[in-house]
C-alpha positions in Angstrom: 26.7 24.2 148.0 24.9 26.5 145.7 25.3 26.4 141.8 23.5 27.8 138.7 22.6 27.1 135.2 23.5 29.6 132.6 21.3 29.2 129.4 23.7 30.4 126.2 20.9 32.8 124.7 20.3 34.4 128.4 24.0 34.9 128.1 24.2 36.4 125.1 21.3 38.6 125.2 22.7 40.2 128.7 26.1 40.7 126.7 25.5 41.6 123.0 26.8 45.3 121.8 23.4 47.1 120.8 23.6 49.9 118.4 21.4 52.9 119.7 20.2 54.5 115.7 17.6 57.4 115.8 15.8 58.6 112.5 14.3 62.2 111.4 13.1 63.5 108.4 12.6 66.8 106.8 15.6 67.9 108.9 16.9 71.5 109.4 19.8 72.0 111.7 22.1 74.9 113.0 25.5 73.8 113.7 27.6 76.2 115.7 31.4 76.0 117.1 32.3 78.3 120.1 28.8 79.8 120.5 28.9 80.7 116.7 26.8 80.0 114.0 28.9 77.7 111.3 26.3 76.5 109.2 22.5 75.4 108.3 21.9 71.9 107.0 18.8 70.7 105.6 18.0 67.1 104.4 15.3 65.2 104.0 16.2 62.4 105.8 18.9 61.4 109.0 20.0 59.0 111.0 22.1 58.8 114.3 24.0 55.8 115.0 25.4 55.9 118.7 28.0 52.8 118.4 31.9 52.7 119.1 31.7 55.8 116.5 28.9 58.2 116.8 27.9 59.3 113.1 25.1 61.3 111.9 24.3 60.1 108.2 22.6 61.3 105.1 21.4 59.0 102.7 19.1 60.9 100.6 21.2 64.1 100.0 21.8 67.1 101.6 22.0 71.3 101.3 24.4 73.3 103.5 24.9 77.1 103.7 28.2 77.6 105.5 28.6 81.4 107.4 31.1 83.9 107.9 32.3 84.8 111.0 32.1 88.1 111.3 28.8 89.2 109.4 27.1 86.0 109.8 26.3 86.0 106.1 26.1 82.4 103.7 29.0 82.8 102.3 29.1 79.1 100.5 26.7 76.4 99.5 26.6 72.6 99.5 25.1 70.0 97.9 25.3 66.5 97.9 23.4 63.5 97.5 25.4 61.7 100.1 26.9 63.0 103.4 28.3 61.3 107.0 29.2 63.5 109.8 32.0 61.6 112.2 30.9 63.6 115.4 33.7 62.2 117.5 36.4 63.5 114.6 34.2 67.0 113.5 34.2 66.1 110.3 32.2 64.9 107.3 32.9 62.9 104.5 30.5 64.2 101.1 29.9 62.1 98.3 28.4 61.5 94.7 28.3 64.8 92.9 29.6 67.0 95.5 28.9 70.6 94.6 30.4 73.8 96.9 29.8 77.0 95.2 30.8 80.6 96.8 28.7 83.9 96.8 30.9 85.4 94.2 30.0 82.4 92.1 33.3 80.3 92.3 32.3 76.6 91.9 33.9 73.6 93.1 32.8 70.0 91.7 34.5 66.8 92.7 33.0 63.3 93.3 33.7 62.8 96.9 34.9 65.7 99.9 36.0 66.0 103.0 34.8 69.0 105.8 36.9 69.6 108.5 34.6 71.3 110.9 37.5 72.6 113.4 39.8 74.0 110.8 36.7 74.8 108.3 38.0 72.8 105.5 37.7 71.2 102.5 39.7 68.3 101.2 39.9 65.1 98.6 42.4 63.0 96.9 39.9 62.6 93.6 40.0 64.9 90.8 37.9 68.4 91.6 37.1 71.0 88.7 37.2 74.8 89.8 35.2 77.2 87.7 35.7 80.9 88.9 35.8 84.3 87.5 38.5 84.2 84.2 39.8 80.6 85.3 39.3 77.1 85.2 41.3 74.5 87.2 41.4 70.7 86.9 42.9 68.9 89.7 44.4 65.4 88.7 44.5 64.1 92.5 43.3 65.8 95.3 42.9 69.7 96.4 42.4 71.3 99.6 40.7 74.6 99.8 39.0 77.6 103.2 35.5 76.9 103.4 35.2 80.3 101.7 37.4 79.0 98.2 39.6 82.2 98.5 42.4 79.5 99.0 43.0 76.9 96.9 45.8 74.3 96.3 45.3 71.3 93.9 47.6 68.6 92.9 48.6 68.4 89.7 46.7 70.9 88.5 45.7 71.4 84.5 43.6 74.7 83.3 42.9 77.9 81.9 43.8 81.4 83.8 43.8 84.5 82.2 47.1 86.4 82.4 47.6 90.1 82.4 51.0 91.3 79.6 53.1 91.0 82.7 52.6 87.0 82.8 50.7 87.5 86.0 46.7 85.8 86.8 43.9 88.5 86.9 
């Protein structure tokens, strides 16, 4: 008859779940979705966790220009001071003064915000403020707008819009 000891810590340290994290700073990275470039990031720190989830996170802020499809042009900006990317999911959750403003100078403020990287949207349920050409929009709970903020949609919405004599927005 044969037998063995198992010692408890042995055990343990053959069976425990490690959780794989890698680090970078001064990062700049292209992302891209069906061999087209999406977007630039830059931050000044990053870190990888490779657990049940994978997530890339960004603690100390971050600056993305988002592109157009077709001309390859920024056609939005980013900033936040807080951002995780849920790479299993495409998507990133933004937080603490969230900031999106478009090359025709439309700007979108809200404390936290969603980015769906596969439908190449933006979403909340907080409050966002819109300031664009001849309007301003305050949404009471949540909006969802294109990456591009030619579409928006907010719930209960409060603001000012310009009207033409017709009763109609510019």
């Amino acid at each position: 008859m044969t037998g063995c000891e198992n010692d408890d810590k042995v055990l343990n340290d053959w069976t425990r779940r490690v959780v794989m994290t890698e680090e970078a700073t001064n990062v700049v990275s292209y992302m891209s979705q069906d061999g087209q470039l999406r977007a630039k990031l830059t931050a000044p720190l990053m870190i990888r966790t490779n657990g049940d989830t994978i997530t890339v996170e960004f603690p100390k802020s971050l600056h993305c220009d988002f592109y157009n499809d077709s001309t390859k042009k920024v056609e939005t900006f980013l900033d936040c001071r807080y951002g995780i990317y849920y790479e299993n999911l495409n998507k990133v959750y933004l937080r603490d003064s969230v900031v999106v403003i478009s090359v025709n100078g439309d700007t979108l403020r809200t404390p936290d915000l969603w980015w769906d990287q596969s439908t190449k949207m933006f979403y909340t349920d907080k409050y966002a403020n819109y300031n664009g050409p001849n309007k301003i929009v305050r949404g009471g709970t949540g909006m969802e707008a294109t990456q591009d903020l030619r579409r928006i949609t907010f719930k209960e919405a409060t603001g000012n819009l310009k009207v033409s004599e017709n009763g109609m927005p510019k």
